[in-house]
mmCIF file of the N, C-alpha and C atoms, coordinates in Angstrom:
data_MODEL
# 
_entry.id   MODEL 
# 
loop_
_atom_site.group_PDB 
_atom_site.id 
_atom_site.type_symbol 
_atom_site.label_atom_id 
_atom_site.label_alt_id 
_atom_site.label_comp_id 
_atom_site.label_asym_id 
_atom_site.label_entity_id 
_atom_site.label_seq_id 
_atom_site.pdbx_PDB_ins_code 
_atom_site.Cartn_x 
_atom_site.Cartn_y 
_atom_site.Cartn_z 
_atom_site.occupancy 
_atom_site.B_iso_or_equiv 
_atom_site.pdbx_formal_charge 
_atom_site.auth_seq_id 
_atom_site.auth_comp_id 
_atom_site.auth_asym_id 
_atom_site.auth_atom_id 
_atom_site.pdbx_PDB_model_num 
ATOM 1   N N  . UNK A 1 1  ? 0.846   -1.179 0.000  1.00 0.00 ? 1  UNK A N  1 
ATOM 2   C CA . UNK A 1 1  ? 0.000   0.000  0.000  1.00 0.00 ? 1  UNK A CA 1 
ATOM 3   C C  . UNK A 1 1  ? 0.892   1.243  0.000  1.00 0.00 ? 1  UNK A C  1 
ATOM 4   N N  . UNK A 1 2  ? 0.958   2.096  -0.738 1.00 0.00 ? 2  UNK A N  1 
ATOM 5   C CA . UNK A 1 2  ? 1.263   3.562  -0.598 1.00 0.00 ? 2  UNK A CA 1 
ATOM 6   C C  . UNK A 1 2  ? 1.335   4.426  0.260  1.00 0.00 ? 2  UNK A C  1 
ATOM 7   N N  . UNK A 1 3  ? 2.031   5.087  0.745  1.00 0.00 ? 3  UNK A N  1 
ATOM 8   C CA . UNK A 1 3  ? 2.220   5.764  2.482  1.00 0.00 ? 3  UNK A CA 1 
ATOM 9   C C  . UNK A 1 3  ? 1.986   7.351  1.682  1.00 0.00 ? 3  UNK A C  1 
ATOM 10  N N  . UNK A 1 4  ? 1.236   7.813  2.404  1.00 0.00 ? 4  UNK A N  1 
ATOM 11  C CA . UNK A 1 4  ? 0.406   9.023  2.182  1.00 0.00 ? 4  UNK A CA 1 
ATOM 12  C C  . UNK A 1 4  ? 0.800   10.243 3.434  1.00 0.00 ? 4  UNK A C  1 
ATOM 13  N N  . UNK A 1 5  ? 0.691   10.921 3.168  1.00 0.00 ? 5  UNK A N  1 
ATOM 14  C CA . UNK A 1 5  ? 1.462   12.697 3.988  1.00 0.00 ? 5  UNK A CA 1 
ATOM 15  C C  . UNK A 1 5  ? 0.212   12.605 4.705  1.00 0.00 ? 5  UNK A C  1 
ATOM 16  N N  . UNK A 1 6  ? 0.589   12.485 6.254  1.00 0.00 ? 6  UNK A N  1 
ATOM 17  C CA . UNK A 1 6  ? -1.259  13.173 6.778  1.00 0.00 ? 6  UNK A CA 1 
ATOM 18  C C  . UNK A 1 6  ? -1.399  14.642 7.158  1.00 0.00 ? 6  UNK A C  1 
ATOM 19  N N  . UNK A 1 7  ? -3.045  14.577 6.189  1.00 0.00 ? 7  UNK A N  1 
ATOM 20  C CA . UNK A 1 7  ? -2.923  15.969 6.381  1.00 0.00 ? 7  UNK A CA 1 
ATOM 21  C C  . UNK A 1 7  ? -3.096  16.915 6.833  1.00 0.00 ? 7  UNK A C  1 
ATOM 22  N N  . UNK A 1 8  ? -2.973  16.890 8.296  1.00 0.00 ? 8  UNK A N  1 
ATOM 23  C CA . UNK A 1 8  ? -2.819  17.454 9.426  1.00 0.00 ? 8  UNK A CA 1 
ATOM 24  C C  . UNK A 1 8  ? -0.973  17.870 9.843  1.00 0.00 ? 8  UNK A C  1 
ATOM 25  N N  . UNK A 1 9  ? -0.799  16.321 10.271 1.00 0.00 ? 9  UNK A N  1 
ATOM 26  C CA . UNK A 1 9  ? 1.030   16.440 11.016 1.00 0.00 ? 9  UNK A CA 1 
ATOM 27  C C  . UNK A 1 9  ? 2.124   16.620 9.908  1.00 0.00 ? 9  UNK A C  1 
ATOM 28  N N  . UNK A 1 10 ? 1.843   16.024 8.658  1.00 0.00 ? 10 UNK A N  1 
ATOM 29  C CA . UNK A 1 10 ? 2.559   15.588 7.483  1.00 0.00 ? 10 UNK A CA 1 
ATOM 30  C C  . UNK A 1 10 ? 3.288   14.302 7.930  1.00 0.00 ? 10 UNK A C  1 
ATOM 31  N N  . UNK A 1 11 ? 2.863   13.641 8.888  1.00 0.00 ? 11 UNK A N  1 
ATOM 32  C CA . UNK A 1 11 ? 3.724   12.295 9.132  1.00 0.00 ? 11 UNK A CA 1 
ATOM 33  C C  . UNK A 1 11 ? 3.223   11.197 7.938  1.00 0.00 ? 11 UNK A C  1 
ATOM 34  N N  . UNK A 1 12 ? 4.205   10.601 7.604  1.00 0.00 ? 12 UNK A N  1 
ATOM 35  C CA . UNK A 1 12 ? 3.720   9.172  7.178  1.00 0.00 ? 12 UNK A CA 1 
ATOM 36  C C  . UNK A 1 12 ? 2.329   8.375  7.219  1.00 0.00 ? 12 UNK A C  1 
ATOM 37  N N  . UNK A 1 13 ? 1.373   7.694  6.703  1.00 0.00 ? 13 UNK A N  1 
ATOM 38  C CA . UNK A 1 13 ? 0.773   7.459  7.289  1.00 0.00 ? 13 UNK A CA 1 
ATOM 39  C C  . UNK A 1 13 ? -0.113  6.261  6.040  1.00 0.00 ? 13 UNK A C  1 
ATOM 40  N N  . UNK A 1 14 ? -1.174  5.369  6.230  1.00 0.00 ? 14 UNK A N  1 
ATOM 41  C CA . UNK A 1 14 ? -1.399  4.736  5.150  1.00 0.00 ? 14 UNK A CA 1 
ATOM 42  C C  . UNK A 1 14 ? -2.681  5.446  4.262  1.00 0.00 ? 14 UNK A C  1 
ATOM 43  N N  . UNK A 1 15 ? -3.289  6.084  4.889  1.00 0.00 ? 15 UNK A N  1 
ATOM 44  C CA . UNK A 1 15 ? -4.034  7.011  4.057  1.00 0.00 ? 15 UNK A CA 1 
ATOM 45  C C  . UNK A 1 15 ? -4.178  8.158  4.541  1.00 0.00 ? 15 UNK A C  1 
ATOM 46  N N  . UNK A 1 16 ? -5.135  9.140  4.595  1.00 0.00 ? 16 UNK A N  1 
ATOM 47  C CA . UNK A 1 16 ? -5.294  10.539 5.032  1.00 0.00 ? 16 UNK A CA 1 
ATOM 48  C C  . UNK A 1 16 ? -4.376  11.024 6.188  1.00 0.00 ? 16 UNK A C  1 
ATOM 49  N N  . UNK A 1 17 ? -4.608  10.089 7.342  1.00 0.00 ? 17 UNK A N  1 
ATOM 50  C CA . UNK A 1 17 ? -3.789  10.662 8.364  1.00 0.00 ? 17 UNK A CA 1 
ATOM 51  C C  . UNK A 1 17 ? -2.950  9.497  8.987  1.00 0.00 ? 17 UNK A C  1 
ATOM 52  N N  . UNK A 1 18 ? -1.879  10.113 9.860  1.00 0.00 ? 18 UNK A N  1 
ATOM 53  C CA . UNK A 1 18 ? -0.957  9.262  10.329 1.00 0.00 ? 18 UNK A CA 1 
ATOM 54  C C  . UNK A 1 18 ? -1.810  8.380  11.453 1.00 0.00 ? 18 UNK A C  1 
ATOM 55  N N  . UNK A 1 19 ? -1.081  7.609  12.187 1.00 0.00 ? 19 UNK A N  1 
ATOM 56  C CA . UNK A 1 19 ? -1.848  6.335  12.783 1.00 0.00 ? 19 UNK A CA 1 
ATOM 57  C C  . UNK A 1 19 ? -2.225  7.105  14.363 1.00 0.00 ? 19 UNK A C  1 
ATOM 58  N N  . UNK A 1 20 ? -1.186  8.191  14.700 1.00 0.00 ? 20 UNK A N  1 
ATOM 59  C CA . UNK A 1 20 ? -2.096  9.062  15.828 1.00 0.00 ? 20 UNK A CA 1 
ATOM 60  C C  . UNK A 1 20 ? -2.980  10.003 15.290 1.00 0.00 ? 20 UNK A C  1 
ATOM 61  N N  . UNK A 1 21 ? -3.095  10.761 14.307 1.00 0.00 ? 21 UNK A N  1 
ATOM 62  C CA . UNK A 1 21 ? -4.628  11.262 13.937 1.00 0.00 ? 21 UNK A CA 1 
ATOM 63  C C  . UNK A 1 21 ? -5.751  10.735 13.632 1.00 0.00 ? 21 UNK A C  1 
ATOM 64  N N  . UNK A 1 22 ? -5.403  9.136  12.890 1.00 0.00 ? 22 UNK A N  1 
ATOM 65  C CA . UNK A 1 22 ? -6.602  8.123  12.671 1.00 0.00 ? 22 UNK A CA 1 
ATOM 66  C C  . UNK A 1 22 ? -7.000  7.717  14.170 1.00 0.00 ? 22 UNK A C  1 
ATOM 67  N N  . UNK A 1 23 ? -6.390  7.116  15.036 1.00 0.00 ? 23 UNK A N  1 
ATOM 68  C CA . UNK A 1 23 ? -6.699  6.590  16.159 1.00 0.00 ? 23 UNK A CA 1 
ATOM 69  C C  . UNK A 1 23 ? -7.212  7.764  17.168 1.00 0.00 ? 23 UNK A C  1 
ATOM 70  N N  . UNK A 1 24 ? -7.189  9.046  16.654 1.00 0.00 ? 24 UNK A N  1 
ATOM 71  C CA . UNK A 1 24 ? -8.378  10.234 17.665 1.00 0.00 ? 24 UNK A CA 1 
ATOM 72  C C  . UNK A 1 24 ? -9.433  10.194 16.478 1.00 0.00 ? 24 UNK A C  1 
ATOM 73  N N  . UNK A 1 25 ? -9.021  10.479 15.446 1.00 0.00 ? 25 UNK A N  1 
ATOM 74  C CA . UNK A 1 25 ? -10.273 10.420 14.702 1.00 0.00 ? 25 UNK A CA 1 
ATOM 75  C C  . UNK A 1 25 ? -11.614 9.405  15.260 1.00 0.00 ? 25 UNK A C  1 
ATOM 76  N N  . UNK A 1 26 ? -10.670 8.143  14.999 1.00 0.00 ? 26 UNK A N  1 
ATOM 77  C CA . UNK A 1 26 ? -11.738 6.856  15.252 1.00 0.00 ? 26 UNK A CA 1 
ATOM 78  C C  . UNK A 1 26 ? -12.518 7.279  16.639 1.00 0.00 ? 26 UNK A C  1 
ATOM 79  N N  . UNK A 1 27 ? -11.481 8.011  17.840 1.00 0.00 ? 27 UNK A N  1 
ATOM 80  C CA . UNK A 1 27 ? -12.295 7.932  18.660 1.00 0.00 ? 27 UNK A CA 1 
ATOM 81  C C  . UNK A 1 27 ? -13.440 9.420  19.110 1.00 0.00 ? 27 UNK A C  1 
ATOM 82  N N  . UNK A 1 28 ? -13.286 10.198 18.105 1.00 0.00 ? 28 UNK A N  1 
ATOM 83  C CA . UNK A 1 28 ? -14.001 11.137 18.182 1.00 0.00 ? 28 UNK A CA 1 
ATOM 84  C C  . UNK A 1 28 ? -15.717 10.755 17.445 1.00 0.00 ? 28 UNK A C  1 
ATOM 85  N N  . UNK A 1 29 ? -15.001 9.933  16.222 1.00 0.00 ? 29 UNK A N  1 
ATOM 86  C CA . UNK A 1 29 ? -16.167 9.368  15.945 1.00 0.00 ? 29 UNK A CA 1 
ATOM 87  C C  . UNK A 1 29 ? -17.312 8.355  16.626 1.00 0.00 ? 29 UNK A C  1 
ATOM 88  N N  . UNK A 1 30 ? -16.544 7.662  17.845 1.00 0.00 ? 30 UNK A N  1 
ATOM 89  C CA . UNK A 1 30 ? -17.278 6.456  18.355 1.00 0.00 ? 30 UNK A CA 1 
ATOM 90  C C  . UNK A 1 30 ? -17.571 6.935  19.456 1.00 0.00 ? 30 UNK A C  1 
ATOM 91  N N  . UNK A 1 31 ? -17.583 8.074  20.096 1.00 0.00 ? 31 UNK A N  1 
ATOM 92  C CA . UNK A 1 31 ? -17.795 8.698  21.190 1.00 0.00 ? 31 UNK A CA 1 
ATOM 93  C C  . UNK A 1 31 ? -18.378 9.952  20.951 1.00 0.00 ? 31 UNK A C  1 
ATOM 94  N N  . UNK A 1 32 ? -18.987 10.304 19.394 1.00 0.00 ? 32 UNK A N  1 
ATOM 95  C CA . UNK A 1 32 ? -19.959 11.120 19.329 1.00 0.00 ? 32 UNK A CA 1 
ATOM 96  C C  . UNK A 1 32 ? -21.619 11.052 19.795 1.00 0.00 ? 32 UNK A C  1 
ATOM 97  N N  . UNK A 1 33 ? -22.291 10.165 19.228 1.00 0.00 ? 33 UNK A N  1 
ATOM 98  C CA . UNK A 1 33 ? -23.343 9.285  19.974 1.00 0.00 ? 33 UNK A CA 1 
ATOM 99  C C  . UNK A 1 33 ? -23.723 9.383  21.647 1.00 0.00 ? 33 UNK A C  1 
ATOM 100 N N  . UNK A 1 34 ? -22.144 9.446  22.603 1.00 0.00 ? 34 UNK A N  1 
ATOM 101 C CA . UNK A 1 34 ? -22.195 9.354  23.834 1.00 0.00 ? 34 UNK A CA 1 
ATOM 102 C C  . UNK A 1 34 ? -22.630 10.927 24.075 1.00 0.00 ? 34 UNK A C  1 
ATOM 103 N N  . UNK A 1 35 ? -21.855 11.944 23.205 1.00 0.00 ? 35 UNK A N  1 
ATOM 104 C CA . UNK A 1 35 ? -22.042 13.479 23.809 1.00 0.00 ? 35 UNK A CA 1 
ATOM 105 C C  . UNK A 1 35 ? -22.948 13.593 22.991 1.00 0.00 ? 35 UNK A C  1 
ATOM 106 N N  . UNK A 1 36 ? -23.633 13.298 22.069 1.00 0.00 ? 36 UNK A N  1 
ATOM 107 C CA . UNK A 1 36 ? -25.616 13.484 21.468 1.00 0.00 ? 36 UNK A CA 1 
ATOM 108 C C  . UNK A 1 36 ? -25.690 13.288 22.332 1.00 0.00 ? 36 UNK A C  1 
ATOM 109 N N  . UNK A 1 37 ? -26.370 12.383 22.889 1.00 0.00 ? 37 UNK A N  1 
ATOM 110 C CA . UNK A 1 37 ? -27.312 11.707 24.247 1.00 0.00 ? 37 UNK A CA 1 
ATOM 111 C C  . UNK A 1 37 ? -27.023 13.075 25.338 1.00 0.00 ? 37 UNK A C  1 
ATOM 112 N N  . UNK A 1 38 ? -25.809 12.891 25.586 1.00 0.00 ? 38 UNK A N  1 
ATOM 113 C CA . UNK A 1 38 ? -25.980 13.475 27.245 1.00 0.00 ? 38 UNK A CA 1 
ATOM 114 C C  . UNK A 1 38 ? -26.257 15.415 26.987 1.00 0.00 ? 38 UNK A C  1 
ATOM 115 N N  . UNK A 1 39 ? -25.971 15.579 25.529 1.00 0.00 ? 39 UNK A N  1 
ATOM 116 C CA . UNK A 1 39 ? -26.390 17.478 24.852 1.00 0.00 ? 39 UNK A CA 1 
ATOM 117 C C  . UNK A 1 39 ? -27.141 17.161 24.820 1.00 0.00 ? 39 UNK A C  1 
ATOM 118 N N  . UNK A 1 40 ? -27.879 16.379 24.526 1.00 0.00 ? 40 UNK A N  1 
ATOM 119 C CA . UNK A 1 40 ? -29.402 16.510 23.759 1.00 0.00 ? 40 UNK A CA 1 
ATOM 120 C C  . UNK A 1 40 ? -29.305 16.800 22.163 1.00 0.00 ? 40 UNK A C  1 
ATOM 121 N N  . UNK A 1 41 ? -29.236 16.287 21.218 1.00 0.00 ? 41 UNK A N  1 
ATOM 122 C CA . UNK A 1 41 ? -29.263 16.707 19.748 1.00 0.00 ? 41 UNK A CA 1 
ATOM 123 C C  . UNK A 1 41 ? -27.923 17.625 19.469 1.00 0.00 ? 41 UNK A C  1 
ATOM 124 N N  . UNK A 1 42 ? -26.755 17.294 20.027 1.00 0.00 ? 42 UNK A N  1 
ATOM 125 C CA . UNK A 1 42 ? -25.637 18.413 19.747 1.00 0.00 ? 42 UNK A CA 1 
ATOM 126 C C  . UNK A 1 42 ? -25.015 17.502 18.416 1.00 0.00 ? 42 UNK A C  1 
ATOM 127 N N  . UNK A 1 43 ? -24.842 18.595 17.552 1.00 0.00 ? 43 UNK A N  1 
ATOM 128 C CA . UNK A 1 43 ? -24.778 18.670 15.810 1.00 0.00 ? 43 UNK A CA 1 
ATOM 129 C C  . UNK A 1 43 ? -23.348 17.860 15.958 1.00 0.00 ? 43 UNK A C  1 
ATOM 130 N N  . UNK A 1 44 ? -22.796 17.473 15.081 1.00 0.00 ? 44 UNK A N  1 
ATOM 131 C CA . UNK A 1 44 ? -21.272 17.268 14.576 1.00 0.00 ? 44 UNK A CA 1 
ATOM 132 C C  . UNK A 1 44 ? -20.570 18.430 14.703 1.00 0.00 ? 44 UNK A C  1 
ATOM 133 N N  . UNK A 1 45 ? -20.379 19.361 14.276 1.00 0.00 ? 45 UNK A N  1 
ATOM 134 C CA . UNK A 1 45 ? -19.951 20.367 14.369 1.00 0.00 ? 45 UNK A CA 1 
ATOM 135 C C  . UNK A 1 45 ? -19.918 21.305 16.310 1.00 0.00 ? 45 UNK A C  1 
ATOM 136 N N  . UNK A 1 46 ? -20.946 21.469 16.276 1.00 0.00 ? 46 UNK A N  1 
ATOM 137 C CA . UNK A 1 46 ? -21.061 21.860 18.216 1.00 0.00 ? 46 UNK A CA 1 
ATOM 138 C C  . UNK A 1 46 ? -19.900 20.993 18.735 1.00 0.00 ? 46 UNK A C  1 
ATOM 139 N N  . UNK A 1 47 ? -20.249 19.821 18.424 1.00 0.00 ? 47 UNK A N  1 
ATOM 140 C CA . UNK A 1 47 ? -19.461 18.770 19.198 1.00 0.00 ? 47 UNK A CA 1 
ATOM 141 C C  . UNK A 1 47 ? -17.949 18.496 19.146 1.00 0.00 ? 47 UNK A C  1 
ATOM 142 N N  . UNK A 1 48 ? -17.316 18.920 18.216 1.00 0.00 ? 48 UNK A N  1 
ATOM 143 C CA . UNK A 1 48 ? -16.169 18.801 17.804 1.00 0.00 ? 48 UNK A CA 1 
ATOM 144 C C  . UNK A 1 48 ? -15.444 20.110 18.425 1.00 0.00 ? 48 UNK A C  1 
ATOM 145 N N  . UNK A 1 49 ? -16.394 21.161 18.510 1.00 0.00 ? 49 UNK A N  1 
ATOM 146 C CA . UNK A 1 49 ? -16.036 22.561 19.216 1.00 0.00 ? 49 UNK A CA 1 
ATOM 147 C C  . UNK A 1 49 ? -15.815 22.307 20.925 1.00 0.00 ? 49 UNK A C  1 
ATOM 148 N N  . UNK A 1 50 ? -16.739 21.571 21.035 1.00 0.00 ? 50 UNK A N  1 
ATOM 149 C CA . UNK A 1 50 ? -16.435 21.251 22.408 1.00 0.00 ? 50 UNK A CA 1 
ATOM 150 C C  . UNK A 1 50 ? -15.380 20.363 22.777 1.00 0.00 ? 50 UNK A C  1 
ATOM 151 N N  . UNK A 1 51 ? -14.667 19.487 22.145 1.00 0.00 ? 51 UNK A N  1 
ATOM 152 C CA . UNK A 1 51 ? -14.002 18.591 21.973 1.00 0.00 ? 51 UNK A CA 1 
ATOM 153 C C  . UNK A 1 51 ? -12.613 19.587 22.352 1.00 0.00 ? 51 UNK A C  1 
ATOM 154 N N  . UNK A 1 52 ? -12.843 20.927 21.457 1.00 0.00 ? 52 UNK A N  1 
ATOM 155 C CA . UNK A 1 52 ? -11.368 21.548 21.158 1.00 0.00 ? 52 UNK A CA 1 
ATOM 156 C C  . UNK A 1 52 ? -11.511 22.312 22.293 1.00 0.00 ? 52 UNK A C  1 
ATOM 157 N N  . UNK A 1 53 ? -12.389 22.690 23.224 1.00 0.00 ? 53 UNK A N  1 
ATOM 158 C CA . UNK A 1 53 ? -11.995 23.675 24.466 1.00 0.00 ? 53 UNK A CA 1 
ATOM 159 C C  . UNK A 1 53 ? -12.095 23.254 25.582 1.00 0.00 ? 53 UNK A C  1 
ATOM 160 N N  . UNK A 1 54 ? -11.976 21.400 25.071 1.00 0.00 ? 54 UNK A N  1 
ATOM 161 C CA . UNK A 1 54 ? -12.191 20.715 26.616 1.00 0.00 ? 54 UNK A CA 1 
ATOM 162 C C  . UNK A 1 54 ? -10.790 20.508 26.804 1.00 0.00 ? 54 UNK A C  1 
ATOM 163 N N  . UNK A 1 55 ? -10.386 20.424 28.137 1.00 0.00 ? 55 UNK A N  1 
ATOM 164 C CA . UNK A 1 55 ? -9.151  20.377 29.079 1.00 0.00 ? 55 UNK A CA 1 
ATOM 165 C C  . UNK A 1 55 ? -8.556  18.761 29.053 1.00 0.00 ? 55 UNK A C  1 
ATOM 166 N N  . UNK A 1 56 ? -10.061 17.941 29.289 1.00 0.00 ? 56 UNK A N  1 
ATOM 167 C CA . UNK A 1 56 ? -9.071  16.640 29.432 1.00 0.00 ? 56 UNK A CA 1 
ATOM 168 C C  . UNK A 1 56 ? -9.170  15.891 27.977 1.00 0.00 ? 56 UNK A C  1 
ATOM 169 N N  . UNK A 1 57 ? -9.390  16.806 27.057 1.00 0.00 ? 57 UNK A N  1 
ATOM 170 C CA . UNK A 1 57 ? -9.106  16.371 25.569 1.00 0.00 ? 57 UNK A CA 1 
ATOM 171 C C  . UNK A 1 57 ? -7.381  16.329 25.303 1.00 0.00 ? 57 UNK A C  1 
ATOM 172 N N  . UNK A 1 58 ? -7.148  15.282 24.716 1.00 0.00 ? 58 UNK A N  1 
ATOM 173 C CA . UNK A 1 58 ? -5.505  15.486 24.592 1.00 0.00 ? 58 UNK A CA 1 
ATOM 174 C C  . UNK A 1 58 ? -5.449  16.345 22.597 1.00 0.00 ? 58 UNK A C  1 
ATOM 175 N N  . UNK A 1 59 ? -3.599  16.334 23.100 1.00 0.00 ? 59 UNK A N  1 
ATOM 176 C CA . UNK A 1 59 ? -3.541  17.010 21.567 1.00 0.00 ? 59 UNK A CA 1 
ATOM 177 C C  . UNK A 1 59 ? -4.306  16.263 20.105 1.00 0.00 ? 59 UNK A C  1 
ATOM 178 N N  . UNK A 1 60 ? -3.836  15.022 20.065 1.00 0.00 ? 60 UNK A N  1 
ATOM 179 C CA . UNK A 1 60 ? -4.045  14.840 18.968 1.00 0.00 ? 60 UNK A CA 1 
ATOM 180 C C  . UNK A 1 60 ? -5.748  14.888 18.241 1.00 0.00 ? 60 UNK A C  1 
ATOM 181 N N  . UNK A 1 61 ? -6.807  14.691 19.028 1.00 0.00 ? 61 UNK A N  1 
ATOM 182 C CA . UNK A 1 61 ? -8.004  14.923 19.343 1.00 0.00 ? 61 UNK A CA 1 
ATOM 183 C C  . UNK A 1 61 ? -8.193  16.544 18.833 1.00 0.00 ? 61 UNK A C  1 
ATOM 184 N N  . UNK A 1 62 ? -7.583  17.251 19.902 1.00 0.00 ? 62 UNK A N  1 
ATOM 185 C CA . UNK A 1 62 ? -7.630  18.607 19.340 1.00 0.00 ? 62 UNK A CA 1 
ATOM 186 C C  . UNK A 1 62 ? -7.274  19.267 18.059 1.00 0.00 ? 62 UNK A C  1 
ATOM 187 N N  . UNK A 1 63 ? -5.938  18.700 17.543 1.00 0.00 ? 63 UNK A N  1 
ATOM 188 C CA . UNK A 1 63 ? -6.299  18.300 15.715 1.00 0.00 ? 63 UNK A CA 1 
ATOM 189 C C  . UNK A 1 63 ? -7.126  18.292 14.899 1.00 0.00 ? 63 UNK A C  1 
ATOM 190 N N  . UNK A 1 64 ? -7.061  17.041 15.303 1.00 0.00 ? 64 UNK A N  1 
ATOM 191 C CA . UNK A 1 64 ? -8.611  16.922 14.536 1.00 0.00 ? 64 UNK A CA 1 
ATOM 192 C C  . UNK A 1 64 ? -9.464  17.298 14.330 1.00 0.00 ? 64 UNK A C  1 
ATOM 193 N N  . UNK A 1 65 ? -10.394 17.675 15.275 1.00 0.00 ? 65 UNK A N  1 
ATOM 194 C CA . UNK A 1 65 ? -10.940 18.501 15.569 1.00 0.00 ? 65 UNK A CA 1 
ATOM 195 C C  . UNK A 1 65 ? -11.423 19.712 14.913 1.00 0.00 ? 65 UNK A C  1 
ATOM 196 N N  . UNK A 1 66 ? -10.350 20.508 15.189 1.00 0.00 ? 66 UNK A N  1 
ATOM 197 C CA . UNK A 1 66 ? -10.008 21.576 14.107 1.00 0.00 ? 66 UNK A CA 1 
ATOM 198 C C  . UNK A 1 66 ? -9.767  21.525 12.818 1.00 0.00 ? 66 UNK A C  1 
ATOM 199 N N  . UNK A 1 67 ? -9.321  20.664 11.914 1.00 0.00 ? 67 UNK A N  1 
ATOM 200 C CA . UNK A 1 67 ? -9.283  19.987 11.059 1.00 0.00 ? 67 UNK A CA 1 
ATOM 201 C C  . UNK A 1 67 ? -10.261 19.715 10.181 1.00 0.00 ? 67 UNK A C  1 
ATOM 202 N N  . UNK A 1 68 ? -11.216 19.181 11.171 1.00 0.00 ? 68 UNK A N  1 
ATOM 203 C CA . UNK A 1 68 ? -12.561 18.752 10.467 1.00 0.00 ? 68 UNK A CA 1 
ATOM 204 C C  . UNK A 1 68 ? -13.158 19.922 9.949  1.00 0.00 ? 68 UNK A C  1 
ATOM 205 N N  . UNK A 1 69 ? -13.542 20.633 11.208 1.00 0.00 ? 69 UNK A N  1 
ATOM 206 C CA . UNK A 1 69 ? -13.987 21.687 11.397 1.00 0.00 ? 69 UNK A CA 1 
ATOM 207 C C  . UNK A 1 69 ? -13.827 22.767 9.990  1.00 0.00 ? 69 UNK A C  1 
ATOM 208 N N  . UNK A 1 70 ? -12.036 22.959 9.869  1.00 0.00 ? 70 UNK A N  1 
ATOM 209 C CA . UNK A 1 70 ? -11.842 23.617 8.834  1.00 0.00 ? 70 UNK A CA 1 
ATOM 210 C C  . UNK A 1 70 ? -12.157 23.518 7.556  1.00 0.00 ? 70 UNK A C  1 
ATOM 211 N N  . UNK A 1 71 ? -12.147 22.125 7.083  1.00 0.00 ? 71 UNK A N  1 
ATOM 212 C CA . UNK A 1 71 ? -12.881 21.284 6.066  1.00 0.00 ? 71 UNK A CA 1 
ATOM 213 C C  . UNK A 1 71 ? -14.311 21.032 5.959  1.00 0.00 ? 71 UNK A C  1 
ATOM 214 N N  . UNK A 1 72 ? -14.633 21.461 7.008  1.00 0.00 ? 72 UNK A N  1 
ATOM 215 C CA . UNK A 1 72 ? -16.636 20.846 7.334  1.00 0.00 ? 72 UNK A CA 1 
ATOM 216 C C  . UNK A 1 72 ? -16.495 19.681 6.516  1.00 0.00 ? 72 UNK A C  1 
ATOM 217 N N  . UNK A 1 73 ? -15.326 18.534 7.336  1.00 0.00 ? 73 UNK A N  1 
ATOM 218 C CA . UNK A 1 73 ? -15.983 17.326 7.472  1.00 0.00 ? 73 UNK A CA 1 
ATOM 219 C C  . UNK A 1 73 ? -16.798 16.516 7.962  1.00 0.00 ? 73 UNK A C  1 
ATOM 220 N N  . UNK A 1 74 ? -17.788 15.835 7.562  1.00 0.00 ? 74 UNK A N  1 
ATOM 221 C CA . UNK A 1 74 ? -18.223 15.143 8.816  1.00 0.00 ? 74 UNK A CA 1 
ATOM 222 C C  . UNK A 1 74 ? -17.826 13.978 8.767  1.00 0.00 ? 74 UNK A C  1 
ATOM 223 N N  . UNK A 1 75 ? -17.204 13.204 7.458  1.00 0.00 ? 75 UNK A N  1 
ATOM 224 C CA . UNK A 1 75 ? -16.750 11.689 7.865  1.00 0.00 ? 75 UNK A CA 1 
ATOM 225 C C  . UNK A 1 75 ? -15.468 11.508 6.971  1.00 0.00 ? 75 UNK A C  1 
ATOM 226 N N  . UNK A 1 76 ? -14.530 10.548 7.584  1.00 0.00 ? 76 UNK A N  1 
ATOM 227 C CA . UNK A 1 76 ? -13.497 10.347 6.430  1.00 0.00 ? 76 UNK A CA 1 
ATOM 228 C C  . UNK A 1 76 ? -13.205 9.167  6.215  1.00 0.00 ? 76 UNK A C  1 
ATOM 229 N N  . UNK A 1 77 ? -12.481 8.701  5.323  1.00 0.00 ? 77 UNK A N  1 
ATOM 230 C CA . UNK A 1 77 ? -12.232 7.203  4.867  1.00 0.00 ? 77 UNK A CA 1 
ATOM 231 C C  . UNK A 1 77 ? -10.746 7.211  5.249  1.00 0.00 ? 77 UNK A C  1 
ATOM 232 N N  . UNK A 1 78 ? -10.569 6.647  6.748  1.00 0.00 ? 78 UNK A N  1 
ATOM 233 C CA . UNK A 1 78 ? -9.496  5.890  7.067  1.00 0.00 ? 78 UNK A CA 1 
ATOM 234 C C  . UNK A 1 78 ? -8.889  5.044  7.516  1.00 0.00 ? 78 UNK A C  1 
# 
């Protein structure tokens, strides 16, 4: 497989992002569902904002985050 620039860190990586931006990605995605429920209807977007001004969010999360955000992604293939 082809090693791809991620495009966030520019590290190495096998597709879009390196294996620490995929592995917050994944978990921003699987732990969206948990912060719907407990907001009440909070959008993709709200949620990712909150993600970036929370404290016990680590860096790479916060990336992302922003990232998405800048792109108005809501999903990626990685």
């Amino acid at each position: 497989m082809e090693e791809k620039n991620c495009e966030i860190c520019k590290r190495q990586g096998k597709k879009s992002l390196c294996d620490y931006h995929a592995k917050a990605y994944y978990n921003i995605v699987k732990n969206y569902e948990y912060w719907r429920d407990a907001y009440d209807e909070l959008c993709w977007e709200e949620y990712l904002m909150k993600l970036i001004v929370n404290s016990e969010c680590g860096k790479w999360v916060k990336e992302v985050a922003k990232y998405l955000i800048s792109k108005k992604i809501k999903r990626l293939d990685i």
